[in-house]
N, C-alpha and C positions, 0 to 999 in steps of 0.2 A: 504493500500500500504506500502512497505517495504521503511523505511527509508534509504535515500541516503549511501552507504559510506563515514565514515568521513575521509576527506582528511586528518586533521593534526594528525588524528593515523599514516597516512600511513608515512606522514614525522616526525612523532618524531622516529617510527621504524627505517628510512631511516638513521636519524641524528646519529642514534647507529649503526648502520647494514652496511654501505653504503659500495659497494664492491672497494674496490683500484684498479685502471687503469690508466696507464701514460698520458691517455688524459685527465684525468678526475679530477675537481675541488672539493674536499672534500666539506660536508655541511658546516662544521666550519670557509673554508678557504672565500667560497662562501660568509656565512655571514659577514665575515671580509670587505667583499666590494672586493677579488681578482673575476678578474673572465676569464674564459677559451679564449681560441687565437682561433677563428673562423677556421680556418687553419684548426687545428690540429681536430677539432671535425669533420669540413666536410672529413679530411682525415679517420679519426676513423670509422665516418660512411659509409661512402663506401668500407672501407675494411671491415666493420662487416656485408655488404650483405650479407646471407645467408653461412658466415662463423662464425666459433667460437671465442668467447675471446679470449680464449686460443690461438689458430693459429692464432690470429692475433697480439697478441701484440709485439714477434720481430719483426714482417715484419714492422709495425706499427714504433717503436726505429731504427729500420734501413732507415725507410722513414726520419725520423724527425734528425737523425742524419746527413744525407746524402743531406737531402733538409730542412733546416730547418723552412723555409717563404715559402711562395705561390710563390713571387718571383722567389726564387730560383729553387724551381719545374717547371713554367714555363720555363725557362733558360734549364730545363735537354733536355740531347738527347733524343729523342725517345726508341733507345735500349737500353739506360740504365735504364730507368721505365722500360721495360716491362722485361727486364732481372731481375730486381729487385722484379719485383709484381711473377715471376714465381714459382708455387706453390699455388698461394690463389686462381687460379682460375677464372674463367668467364672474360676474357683477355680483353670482349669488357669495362669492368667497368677500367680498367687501360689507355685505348684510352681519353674514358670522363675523367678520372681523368686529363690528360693533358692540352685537351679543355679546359676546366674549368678551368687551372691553370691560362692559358695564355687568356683567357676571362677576369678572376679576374687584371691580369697584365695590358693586355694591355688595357682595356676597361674601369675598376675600381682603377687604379692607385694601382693594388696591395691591397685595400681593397675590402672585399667581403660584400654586400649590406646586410642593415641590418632585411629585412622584409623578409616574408613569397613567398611576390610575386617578390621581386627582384633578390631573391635567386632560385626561378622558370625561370628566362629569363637565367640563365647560361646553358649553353650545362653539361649533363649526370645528370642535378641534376632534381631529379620527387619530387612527393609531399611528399615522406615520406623524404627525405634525407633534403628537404628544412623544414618541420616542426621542424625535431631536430636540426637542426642547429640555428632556430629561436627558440626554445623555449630553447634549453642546453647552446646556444653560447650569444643567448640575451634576453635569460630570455623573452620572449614573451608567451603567454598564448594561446600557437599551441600545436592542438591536435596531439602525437607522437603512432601510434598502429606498432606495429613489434607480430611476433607469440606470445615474452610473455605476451604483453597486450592484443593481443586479447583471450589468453587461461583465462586470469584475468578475463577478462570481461563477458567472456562465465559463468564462474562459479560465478562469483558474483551475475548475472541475471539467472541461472539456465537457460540459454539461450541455447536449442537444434537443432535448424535450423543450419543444418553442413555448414563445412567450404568447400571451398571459397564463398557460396551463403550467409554467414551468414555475409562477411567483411563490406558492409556498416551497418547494426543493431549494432557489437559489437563497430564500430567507430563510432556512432549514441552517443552509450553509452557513448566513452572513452571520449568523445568531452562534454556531461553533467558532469563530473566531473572535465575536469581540469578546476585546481582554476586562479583566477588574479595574488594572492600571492603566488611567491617562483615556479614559472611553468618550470620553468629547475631541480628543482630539483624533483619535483613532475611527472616529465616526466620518467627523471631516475629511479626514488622511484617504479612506477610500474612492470617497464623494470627487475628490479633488485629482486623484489618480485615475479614475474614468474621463474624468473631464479635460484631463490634461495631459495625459501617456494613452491610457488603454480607451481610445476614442473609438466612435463607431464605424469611423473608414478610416484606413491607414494606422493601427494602433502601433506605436513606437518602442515596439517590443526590445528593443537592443536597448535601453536606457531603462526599461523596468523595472523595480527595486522588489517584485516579486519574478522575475522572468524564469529563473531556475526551478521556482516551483508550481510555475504553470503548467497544468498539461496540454491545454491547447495550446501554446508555445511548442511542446515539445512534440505535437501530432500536427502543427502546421495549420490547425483548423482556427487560428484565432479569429483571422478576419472574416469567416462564417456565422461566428457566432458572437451575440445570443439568436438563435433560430427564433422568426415570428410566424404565427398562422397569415395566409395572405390575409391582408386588409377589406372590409366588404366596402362597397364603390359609394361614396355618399350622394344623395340625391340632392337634388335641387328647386327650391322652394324660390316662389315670387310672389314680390308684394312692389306696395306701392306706397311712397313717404313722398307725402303732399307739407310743401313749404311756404307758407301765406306769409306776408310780410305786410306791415299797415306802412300808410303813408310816412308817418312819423317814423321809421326806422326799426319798430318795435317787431320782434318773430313771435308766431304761435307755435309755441311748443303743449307739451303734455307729458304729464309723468304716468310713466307705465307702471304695471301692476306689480306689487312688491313680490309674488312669486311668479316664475317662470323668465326666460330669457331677458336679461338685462332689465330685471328686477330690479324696481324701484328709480329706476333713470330717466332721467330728461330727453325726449328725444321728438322728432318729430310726429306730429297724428301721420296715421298713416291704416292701410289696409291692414286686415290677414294674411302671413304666410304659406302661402298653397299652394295647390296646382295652378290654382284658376281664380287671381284674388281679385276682389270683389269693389268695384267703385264704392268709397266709403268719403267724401271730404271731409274736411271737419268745420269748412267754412260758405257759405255761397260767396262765390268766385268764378271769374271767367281764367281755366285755370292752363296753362300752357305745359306741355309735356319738354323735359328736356333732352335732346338728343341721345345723348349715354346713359347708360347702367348705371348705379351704384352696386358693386360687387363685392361681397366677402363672405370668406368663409368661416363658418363656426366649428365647431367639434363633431358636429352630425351630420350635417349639411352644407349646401353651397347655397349664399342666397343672392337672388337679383330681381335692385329693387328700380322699378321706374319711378323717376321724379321729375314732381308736376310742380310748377311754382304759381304763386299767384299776388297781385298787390291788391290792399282790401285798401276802402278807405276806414276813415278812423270810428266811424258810427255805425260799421257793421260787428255784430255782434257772434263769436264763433261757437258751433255746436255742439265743444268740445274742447279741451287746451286752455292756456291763458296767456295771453301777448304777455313778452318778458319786454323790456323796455331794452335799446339800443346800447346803455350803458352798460346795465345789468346782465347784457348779453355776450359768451363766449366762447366760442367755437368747438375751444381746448375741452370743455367742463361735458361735452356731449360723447358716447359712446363712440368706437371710432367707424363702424356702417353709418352712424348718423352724421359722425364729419364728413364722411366719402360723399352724403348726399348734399349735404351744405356744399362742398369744395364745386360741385357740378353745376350746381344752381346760382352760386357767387360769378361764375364764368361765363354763364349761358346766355 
């Protein structure tokens, strides 16, 4: 049998290598005894759902500027977070971040519990966002799997049973190696070696600090795997986001329904998403169709939306929405399908 991975290759690699991020407690600073603000990791981690470092980290310095504590996040309005998170996406993760805030406040005096299962009783937090904040934020010895540990783990085990049926075996695994000593950084250390050596094309096997005890390494199959089931084709839904603008400069917008897709956001009235969607204005208007699409894709679907514009005057009354005034108005604060449609309509 192949001897285990040695953990403290992977953290002396880590102690050199360790990638800088404003959430994030250097090994050096770590072993000085500082160590990370709960806060800011569980905020880190929910914004790094299924987004990039990279996009995340102003939105990230703009949180942490804006709301500095938990505290203070619970305190925020509603339209200001979700004005604020607009751009990263999946809106319903910006609702839970709220709950959560104000869970932490009112329920935890503003601290946030320091175990694996206390951190599970907050509303929007599941097992993975409560592992890393248990083992990054307090150093506990919780197993942390995201894509790049499970891509780690696939190839370390030469492990081919595709993904998502493979998730409990490669977290079977990730769970046999993390150690007692040093587990937030060792969580990281993975995290950060899929991300940066063992990548999804081209993984830089010659500079590995686990290469000897890989066996896809040593079977050639590294750049195979992790194996996925093919992907099913996503369909494509059309609508229609109607943009009335009064004389005075002022937009009619509408805030959408606090569950289901971009929940609780500002964005244009507009049709149903469907096949076949359905003339719906929200204002009487002689209303003008714009040339192009507004196009994007969501996690399920592909959607495209035709956009109608129209100029009201100022004593017509909308059937739906409510004119934000010109000042009050910002592009930035709207979901980014619904800037796609503004961008088209500002040109047209």
């Amino acid at each position: 049998m192949r001897d285990p991975a040695p953990v403290q290759d992977l953290l002396d690699w880590y102690d050199r290598n360790a990638r800088r991020m404003p959430w994030r407690i250097s090994p050096s600073d770590r072993s000085a005894g500082i160590r990370p603000a709960p806060y800011r990791i569980w905020l880190s981690e929910v914004m790094l759902q299924q987004t990039t470092v990279a996009a995340v980290k102003s939105y990230y310095e703009a949180f942490t500027s804006r709301w500095p504590t938990v505290t203070d996040l619970a305190a925020a309005e509603d339209a200001d977070v979700m004005a604020a998170w607009a751009g990263l996406g999946y809106y319903a993760r910006a609702r839970n971040l709220l709950k959560c805030a104000r869970a932490v406040a009112e329920d935890h005096a503003g601290v946030f519990p320091e175990t694996r299962e206390g951190l599970l009783s907050l509303p929007g937090i599941g097992p993975y966002t409560a592992a890393a904040v248990s083992a990054i934020a307090f150093d506990l010895p919780e197993t942390v799997v995201d894509g790049n540990v499970e891509r780690v783990m696939a190839r370390l085990h030469d492990e081919h049973t595709p993904l998502p049926t493979a998730k409990p075996i490669l977290t079977q695994m990730a769970t046999a190696l993390t150690p007692q000593d040093r587990p937030g950084d060792y969580a990281q250390a993975v995290m950060d070696l899929g991300a940066t050596i063992c990548t999804p094309r081209k993984p830089a096997c010659g500079i590995c600090p686990w290469r000897t005890a890989c066996a896809a390494w040593e079977a050639g199959t590294a750049a195979e795997l992790p194996k996925k089931l093919p992907k099913k084709r996503k369909p494509t839904r059309l609508g229609i986001a109607y943009l009335a603008r009064r004389v005075d400069g002022a937009w009619l917008l509408e805030r959408r329904p606090d569950k289901g897709l971009l929940g609780g956001m500002l964005g244009w009235p507009g049709s149903d998403w469907g096949e076949t969607p359905q003339e719906d204005p929200p204002i009487r208007a002689e209303w003008r169709e714009v040339p192009a699409e507004a196009r994007h894709t969501f996690t399920h679907f592909h959607l495209r939306l035709t956009v109608k514009t129209a100029l009201v005057p100022m004593d017509r009354a909308p059937l739906r929405g409510t004119f934000v005034e010109s000042p009050d108005f910002s592009p930035t604060d709207l979901p980014t399908v619904m800037r796609k449609a503004y961008d088209l309509a500002k040109d047209a």
